[in-house]
C-alpha positions as CSV (number, residue, x, y, z in Angstrom):
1,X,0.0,0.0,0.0
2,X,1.7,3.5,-0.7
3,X,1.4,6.8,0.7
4,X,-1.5,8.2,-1.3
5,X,-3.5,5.3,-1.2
6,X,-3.7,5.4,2.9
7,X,-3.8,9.7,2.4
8,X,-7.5,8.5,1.5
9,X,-8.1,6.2,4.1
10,X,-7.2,9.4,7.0
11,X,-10.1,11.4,6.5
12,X,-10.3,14.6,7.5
13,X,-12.0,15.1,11.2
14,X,-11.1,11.3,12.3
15,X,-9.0,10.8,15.1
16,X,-5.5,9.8,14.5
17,X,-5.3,5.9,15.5
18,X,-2.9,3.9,17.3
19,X,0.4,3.3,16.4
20,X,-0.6,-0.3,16.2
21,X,-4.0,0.2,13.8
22,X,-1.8,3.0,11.6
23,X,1.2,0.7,10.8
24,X,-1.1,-2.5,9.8
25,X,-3.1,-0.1,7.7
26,X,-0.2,2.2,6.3
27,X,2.4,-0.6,6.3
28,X,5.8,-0.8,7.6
29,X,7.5,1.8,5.0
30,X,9.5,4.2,7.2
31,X,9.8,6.1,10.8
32,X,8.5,9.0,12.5
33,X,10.0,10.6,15.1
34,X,7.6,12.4,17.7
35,X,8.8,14.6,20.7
36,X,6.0,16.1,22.5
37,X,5.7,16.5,26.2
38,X,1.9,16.1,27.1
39,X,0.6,14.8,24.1
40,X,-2.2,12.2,24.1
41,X,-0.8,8.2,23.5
42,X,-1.9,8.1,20.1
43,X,1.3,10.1,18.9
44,X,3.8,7.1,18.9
45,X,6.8,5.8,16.7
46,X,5.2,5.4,13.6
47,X,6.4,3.1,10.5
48,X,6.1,5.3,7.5
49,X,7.6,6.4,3.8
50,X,11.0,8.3,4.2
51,X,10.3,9.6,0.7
52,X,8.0,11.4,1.8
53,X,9.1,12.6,4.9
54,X,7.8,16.2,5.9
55,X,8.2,18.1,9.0
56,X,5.3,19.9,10.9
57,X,6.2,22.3,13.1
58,X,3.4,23.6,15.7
59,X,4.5,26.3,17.7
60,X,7.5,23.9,19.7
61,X,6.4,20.8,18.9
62,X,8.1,19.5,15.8
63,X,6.8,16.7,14.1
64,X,8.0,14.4,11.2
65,X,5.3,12.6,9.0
66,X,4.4,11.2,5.9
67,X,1.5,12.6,3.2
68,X,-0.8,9.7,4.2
69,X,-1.1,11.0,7.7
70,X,-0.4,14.7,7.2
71,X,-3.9,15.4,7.4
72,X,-5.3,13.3,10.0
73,X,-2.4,14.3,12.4
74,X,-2.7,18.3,11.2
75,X,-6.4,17.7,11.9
76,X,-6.2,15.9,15.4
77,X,-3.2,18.6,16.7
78,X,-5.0,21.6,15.4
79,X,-5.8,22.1,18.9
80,X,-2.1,22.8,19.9
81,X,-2.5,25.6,17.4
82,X,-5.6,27.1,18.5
83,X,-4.9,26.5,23.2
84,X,-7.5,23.2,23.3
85,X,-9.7,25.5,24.1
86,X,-12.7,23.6,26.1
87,X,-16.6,24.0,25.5
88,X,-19.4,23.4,27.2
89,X,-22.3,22.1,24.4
90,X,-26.1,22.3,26.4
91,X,-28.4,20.5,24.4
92,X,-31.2,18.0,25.3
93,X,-31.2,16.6,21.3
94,X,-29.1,13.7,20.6
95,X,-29.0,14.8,16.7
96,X,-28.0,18.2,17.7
97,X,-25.3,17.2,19.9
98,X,-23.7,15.1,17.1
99,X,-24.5,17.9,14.5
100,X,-22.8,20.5,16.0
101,X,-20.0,18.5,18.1
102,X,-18.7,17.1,14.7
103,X,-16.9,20.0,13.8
104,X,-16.5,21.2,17.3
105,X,-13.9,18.6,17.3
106,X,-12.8,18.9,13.8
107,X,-11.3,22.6,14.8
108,X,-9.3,21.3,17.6
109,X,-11.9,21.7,20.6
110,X,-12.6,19.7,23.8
111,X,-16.1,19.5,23.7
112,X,-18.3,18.4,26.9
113,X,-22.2,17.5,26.1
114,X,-24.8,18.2,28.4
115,X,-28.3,16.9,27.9
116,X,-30.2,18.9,30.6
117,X,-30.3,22.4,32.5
118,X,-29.0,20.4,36.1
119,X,-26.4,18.3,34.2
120,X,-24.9,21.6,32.4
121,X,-23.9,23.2,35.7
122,X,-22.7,20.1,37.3
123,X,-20.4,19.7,34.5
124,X,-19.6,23.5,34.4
125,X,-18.6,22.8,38.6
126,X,-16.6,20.0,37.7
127,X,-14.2,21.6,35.0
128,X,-12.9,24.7,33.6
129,X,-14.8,25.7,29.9
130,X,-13.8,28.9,27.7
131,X,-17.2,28.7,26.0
132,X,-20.9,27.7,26.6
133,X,-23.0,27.0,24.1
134,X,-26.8,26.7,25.5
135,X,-29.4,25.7,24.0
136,X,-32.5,28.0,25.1
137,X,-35.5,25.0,25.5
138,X,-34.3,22.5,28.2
139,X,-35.6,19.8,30.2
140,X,-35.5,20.1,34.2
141,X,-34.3,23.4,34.0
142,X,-34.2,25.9,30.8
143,X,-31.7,27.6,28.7
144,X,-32.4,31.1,30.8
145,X,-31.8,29.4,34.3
146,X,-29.0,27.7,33.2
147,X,-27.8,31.0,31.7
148,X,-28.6,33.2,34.9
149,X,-26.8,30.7,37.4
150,X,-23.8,30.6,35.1
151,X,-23.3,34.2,35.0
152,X,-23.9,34.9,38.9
153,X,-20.3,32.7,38.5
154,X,-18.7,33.5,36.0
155,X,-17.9,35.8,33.3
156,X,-17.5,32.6,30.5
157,X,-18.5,33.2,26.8
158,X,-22.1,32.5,26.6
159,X,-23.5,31.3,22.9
160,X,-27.7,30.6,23.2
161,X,-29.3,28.8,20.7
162,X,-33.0,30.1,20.4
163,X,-35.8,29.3,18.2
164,X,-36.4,30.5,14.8
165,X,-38.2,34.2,14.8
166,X,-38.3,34.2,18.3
167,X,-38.3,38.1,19.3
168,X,-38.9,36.9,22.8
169,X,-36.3,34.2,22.6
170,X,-33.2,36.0,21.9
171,X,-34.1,39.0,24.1
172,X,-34.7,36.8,27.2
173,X,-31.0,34.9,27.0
174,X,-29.3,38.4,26.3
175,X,-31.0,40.1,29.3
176,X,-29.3,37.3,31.4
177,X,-26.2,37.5,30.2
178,X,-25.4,35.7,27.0
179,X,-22.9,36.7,24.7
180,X,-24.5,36.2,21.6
181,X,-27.3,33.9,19.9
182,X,-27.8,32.0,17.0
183,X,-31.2,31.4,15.4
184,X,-32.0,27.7,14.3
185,X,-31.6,27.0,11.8
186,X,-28.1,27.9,10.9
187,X,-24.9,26.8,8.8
188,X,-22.4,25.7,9.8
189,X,-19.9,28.4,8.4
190,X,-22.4,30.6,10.4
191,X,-21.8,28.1,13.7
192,X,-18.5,28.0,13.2
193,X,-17.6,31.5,12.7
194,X,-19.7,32.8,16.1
195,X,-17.6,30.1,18.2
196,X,-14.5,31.5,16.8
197,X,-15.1,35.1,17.3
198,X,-16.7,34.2,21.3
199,X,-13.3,32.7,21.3
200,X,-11.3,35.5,20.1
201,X,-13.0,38.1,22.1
202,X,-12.6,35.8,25.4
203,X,-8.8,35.4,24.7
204,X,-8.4,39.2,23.9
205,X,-10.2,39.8,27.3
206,X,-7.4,38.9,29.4
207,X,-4.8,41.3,27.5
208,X,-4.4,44.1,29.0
209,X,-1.7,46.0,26.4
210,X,-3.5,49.6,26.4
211,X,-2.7,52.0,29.6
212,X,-5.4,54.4,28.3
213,X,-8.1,55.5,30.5
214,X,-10.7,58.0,29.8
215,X,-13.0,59.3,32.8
216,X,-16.0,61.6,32.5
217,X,-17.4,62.7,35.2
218,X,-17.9,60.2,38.0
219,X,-17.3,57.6,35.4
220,X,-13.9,55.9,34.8
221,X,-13.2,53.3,32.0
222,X,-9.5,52.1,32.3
223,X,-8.7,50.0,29.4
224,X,-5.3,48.6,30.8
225,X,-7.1,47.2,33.7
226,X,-10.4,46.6,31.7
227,X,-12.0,48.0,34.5
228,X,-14.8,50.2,35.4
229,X,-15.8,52.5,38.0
230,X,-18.0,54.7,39.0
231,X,-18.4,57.0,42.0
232,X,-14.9,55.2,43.2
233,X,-16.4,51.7,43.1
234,X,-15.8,49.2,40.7
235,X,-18.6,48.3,38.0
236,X,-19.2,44.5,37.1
237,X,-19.1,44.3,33.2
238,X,-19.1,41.5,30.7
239,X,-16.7,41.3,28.1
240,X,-19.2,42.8,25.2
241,X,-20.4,45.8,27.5
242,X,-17.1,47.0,28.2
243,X,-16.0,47.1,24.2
244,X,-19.2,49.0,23.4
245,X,-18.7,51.6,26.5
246,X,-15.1,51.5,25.5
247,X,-15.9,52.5,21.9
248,X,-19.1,55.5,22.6
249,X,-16.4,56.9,25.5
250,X,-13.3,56.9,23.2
251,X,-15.5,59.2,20.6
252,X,-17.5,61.4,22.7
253,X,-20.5,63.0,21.0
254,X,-19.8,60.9,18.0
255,X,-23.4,58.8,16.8
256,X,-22.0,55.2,16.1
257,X,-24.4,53.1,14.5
258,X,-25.8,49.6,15.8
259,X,-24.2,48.1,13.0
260,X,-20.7,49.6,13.7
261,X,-20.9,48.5,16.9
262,X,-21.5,45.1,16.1
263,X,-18.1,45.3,13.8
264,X,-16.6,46.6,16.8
265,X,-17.2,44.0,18.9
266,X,-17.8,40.9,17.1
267,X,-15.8,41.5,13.8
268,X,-18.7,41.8,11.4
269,X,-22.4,42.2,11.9
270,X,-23.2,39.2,9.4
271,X,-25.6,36.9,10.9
272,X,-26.4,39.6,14.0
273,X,-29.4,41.3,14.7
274,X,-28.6,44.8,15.3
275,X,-31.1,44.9,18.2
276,X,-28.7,42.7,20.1
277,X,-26.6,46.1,20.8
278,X,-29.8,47.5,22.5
279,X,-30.2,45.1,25.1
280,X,-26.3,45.2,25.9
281,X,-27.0,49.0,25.7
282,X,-29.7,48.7,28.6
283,X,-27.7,46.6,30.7
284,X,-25.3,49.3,30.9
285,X,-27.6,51.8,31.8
286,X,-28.9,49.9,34.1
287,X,-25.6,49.5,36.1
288,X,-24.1,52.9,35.2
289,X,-27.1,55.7,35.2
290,X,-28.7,56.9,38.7
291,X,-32.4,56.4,36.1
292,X,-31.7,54.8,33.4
293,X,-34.5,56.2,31.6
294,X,-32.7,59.9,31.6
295,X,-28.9,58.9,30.9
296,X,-26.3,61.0,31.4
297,X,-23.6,58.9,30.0
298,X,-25.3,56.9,27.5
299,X,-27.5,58.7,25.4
300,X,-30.0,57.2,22.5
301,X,-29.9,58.7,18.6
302,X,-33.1,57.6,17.4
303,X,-33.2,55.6,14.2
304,X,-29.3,55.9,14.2
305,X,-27.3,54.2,17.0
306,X,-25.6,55.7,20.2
307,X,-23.5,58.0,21.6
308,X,-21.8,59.2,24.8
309,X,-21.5,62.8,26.5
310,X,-19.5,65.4,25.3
């Protein structure tokens, strides 16, 4: 059997096998050479083609391999490249789990499945996640709950899946404290990109490489701390509040529009509803205005978007 030939037997998404089950189905045609602290047992000496010997390098681990395994092993280390990062997937549908684990898994991710409300924060106590995607209609106890406990204890990216034109839906995870939602049904490249970008803005949340702070008034918003205060005492925000206070206080008096905000935040505003900025905008009224309904940081341009005090 040569190189090309078992290049079609590793499709892309499996898991690489054991050294054992690759070398009886690639043959005994050369060696690999692996060194990797930490890596999981299926990375072993391998038997394959010198001739077509390549060299992966991931950061510092340096790996030799032929083309028959080049994708399966670039598949199943892809989470080396993007930090394992670990997720939480709430959903009480066996089809959906599979559906949307898949390529989960295909990216690199560690994915834990939850079937239930109660079995999504016993496995959120036991281990450490960097994403939760929850699905909104849940047995024992619902997608809001679920969402409301996790936020009294954490500040973890938060993705709710809700219902099809749903008003009511996406309004009621946001005003708990999700993230972000996505409508069923969705693609995939849709799926995919909103898990990438709650990702991104989670990872980006713990730099801290800007000493600028701007303060107005009682308010302060320092951006090397990613901190608020107000009045001397420190403000609870979530990751998407404090990038659209940020971006209204480093502009003041500028109107920014819903949809550049979204940019701002998420990246694009493909896929999002620009309402969704409203509801984050509340929230922060809600913490930072003596009445919320006469702001005096925070101030509504109808038909337009937002903008704060001169």
């Amino acid at each position: 059997m040569d190189s090309t030939s078992c290049a079609g037997q590793a499709a892309e998404g499996q898991q690489l096998p054991d050294a054992a089950a690759l070398q009886h189905r690639c043959g005994d045609l050369g060696e690999v050479r692996l060194v990797a602290a930490g890596l999981d047992h299926r990375f072993q000496f391998l038997r394959l083609h010198r001739s077509r010997y390549r060299l992966l390098k991931i950061g510092s681990l340096v790996l030799g391999t032929s083309t028959c395994v080049h994708d399966a092993v670039r598949t199943t280390l892809s989470g080396v490249a993007n930090g394992s990062a670990r997720i939480l997937l709430v959903d009480d549908e066996q089809s959906i789990q599979t559906l949307l684990s898949y390529p989960l898994r295909k990216d690199g991710y560690h994915v834990t499945s939850a079937l239930d409300g109660g079995e999504a924060l016993q496995r959120f106590e036991e281990g450490r996640f960097d994403l939760v995607i929850l699905d909104l209609m849940l047995p024992r106890l619902d997608g809001v709950e679920v969402c409301r406990e996790l936020r009294s204890r954490s500040q973890v990216p938060i993705i709710m899946l809700t219902a099809k034109g749903s008003e009511t839906d996406k309004v009621a995870g946001l005003e708990v404290g999700a993230d972000d939602y996505i409508t069923k049904p969705f693609s995939m490249r849709e799926f995919r990109s909103r898990v990438k970008a709650a990702l991104r803005r989670s990872r980006m949340g713990g730099e801290s490489s800007e000493e600028e702070r701007i303060e107005s008034g009682d308010l302060a918003v320092d951006f090397g701390r990613r901190m608020v205060t107000l009045r001397e005492e420190e403000i609870r925000v979530t990751y998407v509040e404090f990038e659209i206070l940020g971006a209204l206080a480093r502009s003041p008096g500028r109107v920014l529009t819903r949809e550049t905000l979204l940019e701002h935040v998420w990246g694009d505003s493909e896929y999002r509803d620009p309402r969704t900025v409203d509801v984050h905008i509340r929230h922060l009224r809600e913490k930072l205005e003596r009445d919320p309904k006469e702001p005096e940081f925070l101030f509504t341009v109808r038909g337009v978007g937002y903008r704060f005090r001169e």
